[in-house]
C-alpha positions, 0 to 999 in steps of 0.5 A, spaced: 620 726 392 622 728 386 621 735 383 617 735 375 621 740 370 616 745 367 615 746 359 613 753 358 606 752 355 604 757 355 607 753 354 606 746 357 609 741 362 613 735 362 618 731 364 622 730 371 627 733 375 633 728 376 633 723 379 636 722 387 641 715 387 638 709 387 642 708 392 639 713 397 633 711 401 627 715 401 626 719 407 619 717 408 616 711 405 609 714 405 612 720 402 616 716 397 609 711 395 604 717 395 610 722 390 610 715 385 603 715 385 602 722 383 608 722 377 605 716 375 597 719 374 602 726 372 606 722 366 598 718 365 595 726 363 591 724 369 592 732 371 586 732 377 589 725 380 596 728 380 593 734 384 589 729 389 595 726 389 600 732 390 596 735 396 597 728 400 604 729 399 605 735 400 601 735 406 606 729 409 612 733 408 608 738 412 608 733 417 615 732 417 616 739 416 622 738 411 623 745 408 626 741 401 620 736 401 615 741 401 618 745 396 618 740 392 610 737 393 608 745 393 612 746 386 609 739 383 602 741 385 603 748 383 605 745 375 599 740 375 594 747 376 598 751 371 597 745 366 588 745 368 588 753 368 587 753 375 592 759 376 590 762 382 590 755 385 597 755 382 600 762 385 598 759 391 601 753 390 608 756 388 608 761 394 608 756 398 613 752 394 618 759 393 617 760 401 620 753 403 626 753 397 628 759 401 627 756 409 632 751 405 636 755 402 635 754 394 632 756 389 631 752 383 630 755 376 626 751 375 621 754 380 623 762 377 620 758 370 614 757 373 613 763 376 614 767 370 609 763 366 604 763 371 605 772 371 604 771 363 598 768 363 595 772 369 598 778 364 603 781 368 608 781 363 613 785 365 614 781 372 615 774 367 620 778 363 624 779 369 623 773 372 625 769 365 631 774 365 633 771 372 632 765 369 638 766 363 642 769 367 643 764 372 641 757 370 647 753 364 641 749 362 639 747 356 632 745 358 632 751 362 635 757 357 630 754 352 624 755 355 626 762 358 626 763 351 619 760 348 617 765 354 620 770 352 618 770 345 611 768 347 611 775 350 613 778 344 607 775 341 602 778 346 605 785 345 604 784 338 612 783 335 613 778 331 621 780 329 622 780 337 619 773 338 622 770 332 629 773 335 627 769 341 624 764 338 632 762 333 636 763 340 631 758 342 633 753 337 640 754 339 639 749 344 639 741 344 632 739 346 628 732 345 622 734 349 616 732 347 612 738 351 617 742 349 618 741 342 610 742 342 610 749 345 616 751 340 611 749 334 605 752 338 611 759 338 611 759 331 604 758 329 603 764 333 609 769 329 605 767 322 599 769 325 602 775 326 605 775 319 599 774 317 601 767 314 595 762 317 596 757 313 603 756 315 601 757 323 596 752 321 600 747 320 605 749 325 599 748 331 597 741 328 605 739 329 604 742 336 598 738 337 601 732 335 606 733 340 602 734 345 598 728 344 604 723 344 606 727 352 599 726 354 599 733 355 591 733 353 588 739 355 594 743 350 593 739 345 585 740 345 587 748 346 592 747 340 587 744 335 582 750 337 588 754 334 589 751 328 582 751 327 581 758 327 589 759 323 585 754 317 578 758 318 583 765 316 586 760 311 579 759 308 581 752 309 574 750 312 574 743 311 580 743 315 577 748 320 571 744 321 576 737 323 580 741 328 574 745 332 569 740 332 575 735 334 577 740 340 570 741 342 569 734 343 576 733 347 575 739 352 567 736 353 571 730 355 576 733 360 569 737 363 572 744 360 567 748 355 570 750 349 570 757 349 
């Protein structure tokens, strides 16, 4: 079963670790057919049937007690609870995840990057910014450098330093990226930084892009979290029409999804 890559959202996630030669048969038939299954649902934003889906395969692969197919299994639940919020069911998730890449003998980048956004979201600030420098220092990536970046410039952001997320956020855009997801969570860095600058009206417009992005990736709950913002970026704007679209949208995409807006 393959692995899904994470795209920070903070950040958000998206696409797929490569793909194993189709020359190769899988290890398991009903581990191969259960993973398709969940990767279709995840690529569908179908995030709670991934998770049902994910923890039937997880559980085969604990079956099999094939160390890299649990990890893999672990990883791919862990990302679809980061994506719905359910952060403590995440860092359960990953510390199976890391426990069996490491009886494997691996530790994906990917997996540091996960961990280091959960830390974030949890707070734990110093811990993400360690395990995103990990993340540099040992991964050539593209996807991988760019996303420890956005995390890092997120961060400066939390603590209230918009030159230090601009600078993070410039060595960002120094890598080739096509990601939706990721491309998302790029605009959703800069509205954050005008925020902070104090130019609603721009971050405004910037969390709309990301919106949109999020859309076209199927990625719904950001997007709803991403309307909400640019809600709010236009309310401080003075822009009340527009504040009023993006909130009432973002309510009623939250309500649908089972969420209360907050």
């Amino acid at each position: 079963m393959r692995r899904l890559f994470i795209a920070l959202t903070l950040l958000t996630l998206a696409g797929c670790a490569t793909s194993p030669s189709s020359t190769v048969p899988p290890k398991d038939k009903e581990l191969s057919r259960t993973g398709n299954l969940a990767r279709a649902a995840f690529e569908d934003g179908a995030t709670a049937k991934a998770i049902d889906l994910y923890r039937k395969a997880l559980n085969r692969a604990i079956a099999m007690d094939d160390a890299t197919e649990i990890g893999n299994a672990a990883y791919n639940l862990a990302m679809c609870h980061v994506i719905l919020g359910q952060l403590d069911q995440a860092s359960a998730s990953l510390a199976e995840a890391k426990a069996a890449f490491e009886r494997s003998g691996s530790y994906p980048a990917d997996v540091l990057l996960l961990e280091a956004t959960v830390a974030q979201r949890q707070g734990q600030l110093e811990q993400a910014l360690s395990l995103a420098d990990q993340v540099l220092a040992a991964s050539s990536d593209e996807n991988d450098l760019f996303q420890a970046m956005l995390l890092k410039g997120t961060i400066a952001c939390d603590q209230d330093d918009p030159a230090l997320a601009k600078t993070s956020l410039a060595e960002a855009d120094r890598h080739h990226i096509t990601s939706a997801p990721l491309l998302a969570a790029r605009e959703r860095l800069a509205g954050s930084i005008l925020l902070l600058e104090r130019n609603p009206a721009e971050a405004a417009a910037a969390f709309d892009r990301a919106a949109a992005l999020f859309q076209k990736a199927k990625h719904y709950r950001d997007m709803a979290i991403t309307l909400r913002r640019a809600g709010e970026a236009y309310q401080e704007a003075g822009d009340t029409q527009r504040a009023e679209d993006r909130l009432f949208r973002a309510k009623r995409s939250l309500a649908a999804q089972g969420e209360k807006a907050g």
